[in-house]
Every structure is written in structure tokens, then in C-alpha cells.
KOLZA-254057 format. One record per residue (C-alpha): residue number from 1; residue in three letters; x, y negated, z. Coordinates in pm, 1 decimal, always signed. Example, Ala and Ser with C-alpha at 12.3 -4.5 7.8 and 13.67 -1.06 7.14 Angstrom:
REM residues 2
+-----+------+----------+----------+----------+
| pos | code |       c1 |       c2 |       c3 |
+-----+------+----------+----------+----------+
|   1 |  ALA |  +1230.0 |   +450.0 |   +780.0 |
|   2 |  SER |  +1367.0 |   +106.0 |   +714.0 |
+-----+------+----------+----------+----------+
***
This chain:
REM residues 241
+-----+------+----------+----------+----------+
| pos | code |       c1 |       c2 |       c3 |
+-----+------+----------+----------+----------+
|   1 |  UNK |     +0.0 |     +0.0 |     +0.0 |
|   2 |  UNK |   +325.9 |   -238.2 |    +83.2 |
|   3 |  UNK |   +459.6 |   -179.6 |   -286.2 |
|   4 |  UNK |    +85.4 |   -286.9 |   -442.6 |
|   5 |  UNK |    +32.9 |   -567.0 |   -199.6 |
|   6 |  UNK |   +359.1 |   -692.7 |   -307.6 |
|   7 |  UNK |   +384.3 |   -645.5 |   -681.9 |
|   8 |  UNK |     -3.6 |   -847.2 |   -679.5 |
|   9 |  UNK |   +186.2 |  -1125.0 |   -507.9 |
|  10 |  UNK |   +456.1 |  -1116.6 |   -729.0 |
|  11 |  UNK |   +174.4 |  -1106.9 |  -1018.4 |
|  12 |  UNK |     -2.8 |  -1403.2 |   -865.8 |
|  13 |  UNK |   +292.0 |  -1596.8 |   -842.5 |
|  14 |  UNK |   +434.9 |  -1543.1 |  -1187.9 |
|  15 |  UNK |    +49.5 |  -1651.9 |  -1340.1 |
|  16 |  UNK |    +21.1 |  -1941.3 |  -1121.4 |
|  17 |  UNK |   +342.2 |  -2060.6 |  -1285.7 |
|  18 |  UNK |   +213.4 |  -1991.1 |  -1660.2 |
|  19 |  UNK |   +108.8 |  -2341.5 |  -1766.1 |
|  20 |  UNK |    -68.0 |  -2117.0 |  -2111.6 |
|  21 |  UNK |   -243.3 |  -1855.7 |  -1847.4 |
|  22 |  UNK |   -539.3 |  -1947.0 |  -1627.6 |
|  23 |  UNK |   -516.2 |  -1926.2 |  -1265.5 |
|  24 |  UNK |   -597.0 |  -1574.5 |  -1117.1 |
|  25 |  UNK |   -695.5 |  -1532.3 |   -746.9 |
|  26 |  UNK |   -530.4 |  -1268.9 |   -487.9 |
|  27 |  UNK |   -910.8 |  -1194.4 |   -454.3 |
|  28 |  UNK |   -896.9 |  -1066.7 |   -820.8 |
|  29 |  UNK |   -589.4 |   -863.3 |   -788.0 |
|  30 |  UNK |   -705.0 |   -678.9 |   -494.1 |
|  31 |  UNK |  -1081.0 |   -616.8 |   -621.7 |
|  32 |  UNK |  -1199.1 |   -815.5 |   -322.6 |
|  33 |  UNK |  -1508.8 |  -1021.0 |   -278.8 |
|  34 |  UNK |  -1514.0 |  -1370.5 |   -166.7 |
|  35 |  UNK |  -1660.1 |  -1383.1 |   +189.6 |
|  36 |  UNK |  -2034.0 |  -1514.3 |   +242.9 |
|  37 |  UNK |  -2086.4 |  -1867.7 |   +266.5 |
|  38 |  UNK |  -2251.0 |  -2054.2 |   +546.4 |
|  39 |  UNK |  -2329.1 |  -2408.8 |   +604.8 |
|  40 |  UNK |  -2535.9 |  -2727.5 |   +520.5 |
|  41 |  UNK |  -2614.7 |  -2740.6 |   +186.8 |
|  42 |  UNK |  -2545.3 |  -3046.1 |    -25.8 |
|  43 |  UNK |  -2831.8 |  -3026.2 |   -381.2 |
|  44 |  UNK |  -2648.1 |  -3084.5 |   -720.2 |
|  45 |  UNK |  -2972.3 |  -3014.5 |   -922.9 |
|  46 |  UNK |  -3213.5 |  -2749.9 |   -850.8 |
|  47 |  UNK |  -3015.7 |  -2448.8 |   -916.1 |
|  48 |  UNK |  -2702.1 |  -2580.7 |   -794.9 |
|  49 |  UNK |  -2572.0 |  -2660.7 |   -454.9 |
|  50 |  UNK |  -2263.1 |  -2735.0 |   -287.2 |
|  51 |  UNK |  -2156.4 |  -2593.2 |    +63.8 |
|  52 |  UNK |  -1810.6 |  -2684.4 |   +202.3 |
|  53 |  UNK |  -1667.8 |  -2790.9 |   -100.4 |
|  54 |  UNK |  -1766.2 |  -2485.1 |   -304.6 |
|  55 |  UNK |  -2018.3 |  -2530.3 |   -600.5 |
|  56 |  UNK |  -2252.4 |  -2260.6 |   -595.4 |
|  57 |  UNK |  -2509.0 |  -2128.8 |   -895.4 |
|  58 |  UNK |  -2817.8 |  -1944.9 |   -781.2 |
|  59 |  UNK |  -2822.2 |  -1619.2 |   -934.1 |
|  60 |  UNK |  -3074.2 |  -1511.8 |  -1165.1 |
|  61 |  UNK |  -3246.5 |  -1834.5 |  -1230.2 |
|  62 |  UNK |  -3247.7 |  -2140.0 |  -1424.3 |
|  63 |  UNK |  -3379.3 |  -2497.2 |  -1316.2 |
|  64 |  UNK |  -3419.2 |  -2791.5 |  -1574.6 |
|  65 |  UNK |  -3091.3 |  -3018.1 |  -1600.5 |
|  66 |  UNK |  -3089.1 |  -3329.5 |  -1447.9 |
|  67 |  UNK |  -3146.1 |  -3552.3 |  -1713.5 |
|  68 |  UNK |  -3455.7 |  -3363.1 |  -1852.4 |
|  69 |  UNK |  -3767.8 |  -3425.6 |  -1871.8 |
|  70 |  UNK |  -4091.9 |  -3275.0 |  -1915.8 |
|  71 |  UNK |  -4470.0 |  -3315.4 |  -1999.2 |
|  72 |  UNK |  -4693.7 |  -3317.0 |  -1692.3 |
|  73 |  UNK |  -5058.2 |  -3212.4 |  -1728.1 |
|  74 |  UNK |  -5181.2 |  -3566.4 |  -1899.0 |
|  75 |  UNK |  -4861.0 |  -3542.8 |  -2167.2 |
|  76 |  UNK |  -4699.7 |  -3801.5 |  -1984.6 |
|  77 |  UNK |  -4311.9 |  -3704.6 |  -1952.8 |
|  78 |  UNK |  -4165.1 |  -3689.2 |  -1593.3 |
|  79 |  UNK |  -3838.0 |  -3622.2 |  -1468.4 |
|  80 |  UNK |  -3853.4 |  -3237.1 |  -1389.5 |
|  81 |  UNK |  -3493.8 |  -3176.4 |  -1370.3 |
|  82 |  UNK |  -3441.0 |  -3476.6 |  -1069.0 |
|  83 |  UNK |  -3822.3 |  -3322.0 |   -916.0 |
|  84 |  UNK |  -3669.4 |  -2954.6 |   -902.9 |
|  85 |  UNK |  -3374.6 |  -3114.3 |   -764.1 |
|  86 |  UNK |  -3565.1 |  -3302.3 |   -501.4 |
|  87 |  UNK |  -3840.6 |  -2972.4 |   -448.9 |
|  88 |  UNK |  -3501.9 |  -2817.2 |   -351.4 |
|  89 |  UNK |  -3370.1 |  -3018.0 |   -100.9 |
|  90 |  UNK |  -3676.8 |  -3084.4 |    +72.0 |
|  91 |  UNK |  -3735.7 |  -2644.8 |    +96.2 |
|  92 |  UNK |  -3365.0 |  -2615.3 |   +235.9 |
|  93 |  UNK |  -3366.4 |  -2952.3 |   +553.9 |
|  94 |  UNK |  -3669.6 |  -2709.7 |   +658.8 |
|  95 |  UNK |  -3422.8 |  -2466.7 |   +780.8 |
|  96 |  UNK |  -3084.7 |  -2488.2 |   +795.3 |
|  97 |  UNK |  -2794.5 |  -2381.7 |   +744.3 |
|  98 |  UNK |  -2799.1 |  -2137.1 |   +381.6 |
|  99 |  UNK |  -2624.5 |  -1852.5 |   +358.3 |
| 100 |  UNK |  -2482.8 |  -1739.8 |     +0.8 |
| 101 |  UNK |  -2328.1 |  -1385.9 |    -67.9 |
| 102 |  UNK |  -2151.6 |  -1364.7 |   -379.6 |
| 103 |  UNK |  -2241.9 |  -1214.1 |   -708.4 |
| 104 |  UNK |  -1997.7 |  -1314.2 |   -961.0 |
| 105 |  UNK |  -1781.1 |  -1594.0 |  -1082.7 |
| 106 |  UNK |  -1941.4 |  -1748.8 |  -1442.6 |
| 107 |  UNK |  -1767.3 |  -1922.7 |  -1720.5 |
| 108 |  UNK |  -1672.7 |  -2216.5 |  -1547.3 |
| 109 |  UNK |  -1582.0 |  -2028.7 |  -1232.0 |
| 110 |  UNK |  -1864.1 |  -2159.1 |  -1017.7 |
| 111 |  UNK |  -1928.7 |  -1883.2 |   -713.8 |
| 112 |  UNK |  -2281.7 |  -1757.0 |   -823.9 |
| 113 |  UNK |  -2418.4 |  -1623.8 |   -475.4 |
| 114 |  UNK |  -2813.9 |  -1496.9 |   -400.8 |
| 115 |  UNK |  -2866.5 |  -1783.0 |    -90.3 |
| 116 |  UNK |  -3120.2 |  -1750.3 |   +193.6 |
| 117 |  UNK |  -3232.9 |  -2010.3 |   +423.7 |
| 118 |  UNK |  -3196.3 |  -1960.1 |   +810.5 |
| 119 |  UNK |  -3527.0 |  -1805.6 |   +849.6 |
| 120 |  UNK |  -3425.2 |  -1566.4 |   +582.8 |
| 121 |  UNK |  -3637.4 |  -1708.3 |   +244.1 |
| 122 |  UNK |  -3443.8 |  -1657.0 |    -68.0 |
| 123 |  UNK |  -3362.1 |  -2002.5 |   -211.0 |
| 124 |  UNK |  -3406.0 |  -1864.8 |   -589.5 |
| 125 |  UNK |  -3735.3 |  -1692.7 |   -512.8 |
| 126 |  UNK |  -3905.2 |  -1976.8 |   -367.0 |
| 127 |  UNK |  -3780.6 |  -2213.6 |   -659.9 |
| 128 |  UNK |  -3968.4 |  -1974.7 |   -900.5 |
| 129 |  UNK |  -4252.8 |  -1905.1 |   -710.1 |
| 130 |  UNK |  -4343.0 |  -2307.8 |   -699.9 |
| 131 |  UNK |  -4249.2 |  -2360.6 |  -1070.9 |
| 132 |  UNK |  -3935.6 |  -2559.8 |  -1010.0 |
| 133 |  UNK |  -3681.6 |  -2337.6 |  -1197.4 |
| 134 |  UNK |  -3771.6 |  -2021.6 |  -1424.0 |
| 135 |  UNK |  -3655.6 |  -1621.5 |  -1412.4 |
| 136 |  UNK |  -3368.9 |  -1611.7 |  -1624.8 |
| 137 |  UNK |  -3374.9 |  -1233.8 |  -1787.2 |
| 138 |  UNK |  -3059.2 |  -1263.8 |  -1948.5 |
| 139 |  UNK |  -2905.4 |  -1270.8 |  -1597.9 |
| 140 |  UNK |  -3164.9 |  -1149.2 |  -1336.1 |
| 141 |  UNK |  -3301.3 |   -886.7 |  -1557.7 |
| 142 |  UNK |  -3667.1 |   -954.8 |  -1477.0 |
| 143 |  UNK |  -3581.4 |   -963.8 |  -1037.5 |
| 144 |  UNK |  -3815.0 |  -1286.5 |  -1039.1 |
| 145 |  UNK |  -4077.1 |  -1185.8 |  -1271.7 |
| 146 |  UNK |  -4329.7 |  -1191.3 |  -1025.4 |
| 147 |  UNK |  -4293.4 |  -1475.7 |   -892.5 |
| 148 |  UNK |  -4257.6 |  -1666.0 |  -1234.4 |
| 149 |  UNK |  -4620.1 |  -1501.1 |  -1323.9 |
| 150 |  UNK |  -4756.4 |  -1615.2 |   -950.2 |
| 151 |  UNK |  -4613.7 |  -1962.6 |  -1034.2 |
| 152 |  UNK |  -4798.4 |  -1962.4 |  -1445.1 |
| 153 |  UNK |  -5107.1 |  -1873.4 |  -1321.0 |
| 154 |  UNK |  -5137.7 |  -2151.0 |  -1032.9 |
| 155 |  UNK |  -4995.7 |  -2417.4 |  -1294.2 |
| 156 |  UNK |  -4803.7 |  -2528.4 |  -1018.5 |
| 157 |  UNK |  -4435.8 |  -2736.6 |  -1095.3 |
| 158 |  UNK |  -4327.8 |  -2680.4 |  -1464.0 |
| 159 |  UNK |  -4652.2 |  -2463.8 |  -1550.4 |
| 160 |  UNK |  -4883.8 |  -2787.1 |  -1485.7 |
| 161 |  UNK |  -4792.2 |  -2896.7 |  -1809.1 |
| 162 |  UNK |  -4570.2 |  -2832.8 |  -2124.3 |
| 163 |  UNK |  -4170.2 |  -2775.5 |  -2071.2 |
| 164 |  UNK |  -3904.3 |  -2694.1 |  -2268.9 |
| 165 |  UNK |  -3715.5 |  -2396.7 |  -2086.7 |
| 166 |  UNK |  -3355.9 |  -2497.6 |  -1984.7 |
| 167 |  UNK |  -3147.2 |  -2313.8 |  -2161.9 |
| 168 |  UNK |  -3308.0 |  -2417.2 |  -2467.7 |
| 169 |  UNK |  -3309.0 |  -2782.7 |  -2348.8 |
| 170 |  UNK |  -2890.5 |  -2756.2 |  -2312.9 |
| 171 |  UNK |  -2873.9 |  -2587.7 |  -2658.3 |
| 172 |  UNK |  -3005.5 |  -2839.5 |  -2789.4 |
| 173 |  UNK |  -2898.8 |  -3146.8 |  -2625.7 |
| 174 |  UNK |  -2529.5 |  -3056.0 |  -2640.3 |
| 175 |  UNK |  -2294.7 |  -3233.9 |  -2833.6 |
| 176 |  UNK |  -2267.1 |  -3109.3 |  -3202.9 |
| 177 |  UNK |  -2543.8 |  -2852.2 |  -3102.8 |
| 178 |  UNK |  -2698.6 |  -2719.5 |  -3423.2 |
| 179 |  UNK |  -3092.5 |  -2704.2 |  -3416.9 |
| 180 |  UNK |  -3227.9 |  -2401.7 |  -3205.0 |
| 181 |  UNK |  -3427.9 |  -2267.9 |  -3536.0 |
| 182 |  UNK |  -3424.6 |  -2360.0 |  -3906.3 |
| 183 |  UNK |  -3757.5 |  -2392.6 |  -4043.5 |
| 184 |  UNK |  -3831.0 |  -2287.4 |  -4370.4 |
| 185 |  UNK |  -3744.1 |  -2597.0 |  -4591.6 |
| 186 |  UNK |  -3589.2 |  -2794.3 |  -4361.7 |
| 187 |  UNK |  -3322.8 |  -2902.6 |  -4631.9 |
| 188 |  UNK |  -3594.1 |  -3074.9 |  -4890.8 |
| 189 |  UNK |  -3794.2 |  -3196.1 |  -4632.4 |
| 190 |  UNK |  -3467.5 |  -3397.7 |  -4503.9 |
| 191 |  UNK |  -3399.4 |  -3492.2 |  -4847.7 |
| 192 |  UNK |  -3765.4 |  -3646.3 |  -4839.3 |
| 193 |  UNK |  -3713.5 |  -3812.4 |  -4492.0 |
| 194 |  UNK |  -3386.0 |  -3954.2 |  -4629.7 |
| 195 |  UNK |  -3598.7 |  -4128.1 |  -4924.6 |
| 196 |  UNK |  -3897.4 |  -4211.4 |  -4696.1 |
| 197 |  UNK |  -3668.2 |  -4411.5 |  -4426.9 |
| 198 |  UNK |  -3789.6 |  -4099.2 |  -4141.3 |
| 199 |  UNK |  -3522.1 |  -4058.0 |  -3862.5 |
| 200 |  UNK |  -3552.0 |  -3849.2 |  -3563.4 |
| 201 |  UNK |  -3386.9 |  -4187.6 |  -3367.2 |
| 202 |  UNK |  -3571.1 |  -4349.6 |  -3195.3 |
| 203 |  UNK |  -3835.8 |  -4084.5 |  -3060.3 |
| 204 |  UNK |  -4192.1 |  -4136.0 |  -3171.1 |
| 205 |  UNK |  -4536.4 |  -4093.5 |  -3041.8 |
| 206 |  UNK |  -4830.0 |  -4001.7 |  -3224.3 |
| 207 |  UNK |  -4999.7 |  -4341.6 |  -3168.2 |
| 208 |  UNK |  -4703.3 |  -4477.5 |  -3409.8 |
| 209 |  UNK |  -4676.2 |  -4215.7 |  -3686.9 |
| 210 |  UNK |  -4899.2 |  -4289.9 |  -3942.0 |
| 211 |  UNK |  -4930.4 |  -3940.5 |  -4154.5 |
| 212 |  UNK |  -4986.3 |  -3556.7 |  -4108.5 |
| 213 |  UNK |  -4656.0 |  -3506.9 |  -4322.6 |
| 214 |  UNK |  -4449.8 |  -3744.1 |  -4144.7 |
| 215 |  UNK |  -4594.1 |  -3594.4 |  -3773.6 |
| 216 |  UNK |  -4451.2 |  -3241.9 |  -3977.4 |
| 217 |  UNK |  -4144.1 |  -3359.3 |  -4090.9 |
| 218 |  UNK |  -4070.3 |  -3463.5 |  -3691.2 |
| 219 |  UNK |  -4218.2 |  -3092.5 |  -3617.7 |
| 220 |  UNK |  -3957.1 |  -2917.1 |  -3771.0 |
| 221 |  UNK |  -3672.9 |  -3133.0 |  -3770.7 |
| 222 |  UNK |  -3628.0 |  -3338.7 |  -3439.8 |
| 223 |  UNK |  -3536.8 |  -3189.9 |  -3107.2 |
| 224 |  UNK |  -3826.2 |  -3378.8 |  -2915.7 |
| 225 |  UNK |  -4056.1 |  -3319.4 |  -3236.7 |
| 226 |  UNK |  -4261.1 |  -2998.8 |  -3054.9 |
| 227 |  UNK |  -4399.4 |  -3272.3 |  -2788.7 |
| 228 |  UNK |  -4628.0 |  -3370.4 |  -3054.0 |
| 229 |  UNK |  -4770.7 |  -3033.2 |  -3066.7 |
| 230 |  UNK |  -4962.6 |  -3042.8 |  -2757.2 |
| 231 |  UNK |  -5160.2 |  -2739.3 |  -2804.9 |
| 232 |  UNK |  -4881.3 |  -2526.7 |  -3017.0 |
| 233 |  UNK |  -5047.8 |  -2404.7 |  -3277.3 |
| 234 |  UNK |  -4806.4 |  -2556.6 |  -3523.1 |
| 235 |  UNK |  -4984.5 |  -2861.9 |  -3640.9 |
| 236 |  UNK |  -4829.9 |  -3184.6 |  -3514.7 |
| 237 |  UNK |  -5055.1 |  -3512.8 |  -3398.4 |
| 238 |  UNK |  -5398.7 |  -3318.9 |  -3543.6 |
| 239 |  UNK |  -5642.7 |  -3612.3 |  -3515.4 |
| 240 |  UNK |  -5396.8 |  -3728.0 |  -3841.5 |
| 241 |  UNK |  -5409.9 |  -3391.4 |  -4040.7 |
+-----+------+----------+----------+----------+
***
């Protein structure tokens, strides 16, 4: 065990040096897991918190970013990401401190940890339960499910209204991002709007577009165009088409 211990060390050492290799922890080497984390949280957004210095992602769930927003039950937008964010923070000065055990590390080598409150209520199950982050599958594989489907039929936090779910929303709001989807004739139809003087900056309303093929064009080719399909059946601003 001396010999292992020691050639890990040695390993560590000569990779911390490597300005072309990323950092590796002891805790790697070894196959250990990072110790549980305990204290007073600090909210980031509403799937992100901060204990003791250490950023840490809820596992298996996804709240909306900060700077999104979303379409209460009128249409009107609202801040959803900063309301998760604040839904959060109110749930956790109920009962402190949190207590994280770790998962895994992710991309950008956040500790991704399942948290509990003092009186034992999982952080990432209440969040989906009250609509103020979604079940992500890719990662949870369906553990949240339920609550997601107790959440939908209430209409309660993202469900009152219309959303677009986050991981969509950073897709497509990311620098360079190509569109999520590329309609069927997207190209002419941009050929048309570059004729007709139709830009995708600034956003429009229905109250200021003044034709069923210019409500389309904004459909299928701007990332906030789906807002004016309020009832999703395809057919943008329908009391003009």
C-alpha cells in the first residue's frame, strides 16, 4: 500500500506541474469520494448553490438560467430563472444547514451532490414538485418523474404557463449557437425576410406584426418566435391567419 500511496503522489505531483495537463486530485488517484458537505447554503440560481466555497449542482435536475424568462398564465413574460432562484432560497432559511453527498464531478468540475435540508427534504425533489426546476432524464433517468407530473397537473411554478425547458433555453442562447431545429425551408424563407426588411432583432409581439406570413417567418426562424404560438399548434398570432 506504501509503494501505491507513493507512486499516486509522485503522479499528482508530476500533473500538477504539466502546464498542457489538467489538474488531477489525490481523490482521483485513490478512487476516493469527496466527503459530504454541510453548512449554510449560499443560492447561485435554482439548481445551484454554494456551501463553504464549493459550487454545488443538484443532481438530476435542471432549473431555468438566471437571465430567462418565461410566460406566466396571462402570456406576460416573468423572470422564472431569478423566481426559481428566489423559491429556492426561501425552501432552504426554513431549515438549515444542507447537507450534500456527492455524485460526480461534471464538465466544469462543479461537485454535483443529491442535498437535503436539516429536516431531511431533498432540495431537488421539492424544486420539481413546486415547478421551479424540471426532471432532467438525461441525468436522473426519470428519479423525479413523479414529482414533475404532480407539479404539471397543479400548474403550479413553470406549468402555470408556457416555458421553454432549460437546456433548450442555453442551446439556444449561447454564443454562435446554431438554431435548435431547421424547419423545412428555412433558407428561402430567409432569403424572403432579407428582401422584406424581417429581422428576428428586436423581438416582436403580435400586436405589431402585421401578416400571417411574417408571424410564420418569426415561427420558424427566431429563437423567441414559438412565444407567438400560444396554443402550439403551429400557427403563429392566429387572429392574423
Amino acid at each position: 500500500m506504501t509503494v501505491v500511496a507513493a507512486g499516486a503522489l509522485a503522479a499528482l505531483t508530476a500533473i500538477q506541474h504539466g502546464d498542457s495537463l489538467h489538474e488531477i486530485s489525490l481523490q482521483t488517484l485513490t478512487g476516493s469520494k469527496p466527503k459530504p458537505i454541510t453548512g449554510v447554503a449560499s443560492v447561485i440560481d435554482g439548481d445551484t448553490i454554494e456551501i463553504h466555497g464549493q459550487r454545488i449542482r443538484f443532481n438530476g435536475i435542471d432549473a431555468p438560467e438566471s437571465k430567462q424568462y418565461c410566460d406566466d398564465a396571462k402570456g406576460f413574460e416573468y423572470p422564472c430563472g431569478q423566481r426559481s432562484a428566489e423559491a429556492l432560497d426561501t425552501f432552504l432559511a426554513a431549515s438549515r444547514p444542507v447537507q450534500c453527498t456527492f455524485v460526480t464531478w461534471d464538465r466544469y468540475h462543479r461537485y454535483v451532490g443529491d442535498c437535503r435540508r436539516a429536516d431531511g427534504t431533498s432540495v431537488a425533489a421539492w424544486m420539481v414538485e413546486h415547478g421551479q426546476a424540471l426532471d432532467w432524464p438525461r441525468y436522473s433517468h426519470g428519479a423525479y418523474a413523479e414529482e414533475q407530473a404532480k407539479a404539471e397537473a397543479a400548474k403550479v411554478g413553470l406549468w402555470v404557463g408556457n416555458f421553454q425547458v432549460p437546456w433548450d433555453w442555453r442551446a439556444s442562447h449561447s454564443e454562435g449557437a446554431a438554431p435548435l431545429s431547421q424547419p423545412l425551408g428555412i433558407v428561402s424563407r430567409k432569403l424572403v425576410a432579407q428582401s422584406s426588411g424581417l429581422s428576428c432583432e428586436p423581438r416582436r409581439y403580435c400586436s405589431q406584426v402585421s401578416s400571417c406570413d411574417e408571424a410564420q417567418w418569426y415561427l420558424h426562424n427566431c429563437a423567441w418566435g414559438r412565444k407567438l404560438d400560444r396554443d402550439g399548434d403551429g400557427v403563429a398570432c392566429e387572429t392574423l391567419c
